[in-house]
N, C-alpha and C positions, 0 to 999 in steps of 0.2 A: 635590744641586744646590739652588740660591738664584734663586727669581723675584724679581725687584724691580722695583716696580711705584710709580709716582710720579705723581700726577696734579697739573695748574697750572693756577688763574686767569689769566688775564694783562688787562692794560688798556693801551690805548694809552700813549705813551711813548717815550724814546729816539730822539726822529724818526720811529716808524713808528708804525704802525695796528696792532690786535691783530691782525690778519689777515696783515700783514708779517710782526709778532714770530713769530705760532706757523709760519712757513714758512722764517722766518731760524732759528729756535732746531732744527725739524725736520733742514731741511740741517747745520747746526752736530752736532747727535745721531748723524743718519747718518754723518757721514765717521767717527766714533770707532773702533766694529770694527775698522777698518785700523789705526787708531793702537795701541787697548789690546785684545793678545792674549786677554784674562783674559775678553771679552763673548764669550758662546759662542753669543748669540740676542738680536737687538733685534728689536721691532717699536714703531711710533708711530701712535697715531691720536688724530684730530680727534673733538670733541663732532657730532654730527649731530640730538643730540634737543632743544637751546638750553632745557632748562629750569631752574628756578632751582636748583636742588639740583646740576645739571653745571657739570662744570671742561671748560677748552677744549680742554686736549691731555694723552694718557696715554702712559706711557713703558713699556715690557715688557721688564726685560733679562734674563737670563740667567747664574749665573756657577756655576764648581765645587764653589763652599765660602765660607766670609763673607769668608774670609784673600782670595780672588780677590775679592771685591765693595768691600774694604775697598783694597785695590791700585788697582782703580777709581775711586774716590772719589778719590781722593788724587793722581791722575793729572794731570800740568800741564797735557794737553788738554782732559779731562773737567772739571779746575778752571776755565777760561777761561768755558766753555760755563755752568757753575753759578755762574759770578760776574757773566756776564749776565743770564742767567734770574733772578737774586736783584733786579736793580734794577727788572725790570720785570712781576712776578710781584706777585700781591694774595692768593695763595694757595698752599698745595701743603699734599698730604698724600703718606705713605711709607706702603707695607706691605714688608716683607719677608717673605718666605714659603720652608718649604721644599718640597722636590718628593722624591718616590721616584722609584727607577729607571726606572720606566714615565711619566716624567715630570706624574704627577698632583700637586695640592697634597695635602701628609700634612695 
């Protein structure tokens, strides 16, 4: 199994407040599981410690195999969502990580 884990700066933008964005883009996140079968586990959370080293929102998804993660990516729903996030994001980093059966990171 594939943890993928994404965290984003964001800055006001696009008509909203970063405070909009990370609640518009959250909502946008959550509906996706219904759309793309391949997410087997999402969770999203907010910065709560504001220091200078935090990003504002962390994405946690879940997939089979990289083949299901790369299906994801590629998806015209997920793509809508990552082509808003792109105009109003000032940062992001990726890990991808794998997990064993007991769902630990190897």
């Amino acid at each position: 199994m594939i943890e993928h884990v994404v965290m984003w700066r964001f800055a006001d933008g696009e008509g909203r407040t970063k405070e909009e964005i990370c609640a518009y883009v959250k909502e946008r996140l959550l509906a996706l599981p219904a759309l793309i079968p391949e997410i087997k586990f999402m969770q999203i959370g907010r910065d709560v410690s504001g220091t200078d080293m935090s990003y504002d929102m962390m994405l946690v998804t879940r997939f089979e195999s990289l083949e299901a993660l790369h299906t994801y990516k590629v998806h015209p729903d997920h793509m809508a969502v990552s082509q808003y996030v792109k105009k109003v994001r000032t940062a992001r980093v990726v890990l991808d990580a794998e997990l064993d059966g007991e769902g630990n990171l190897i």
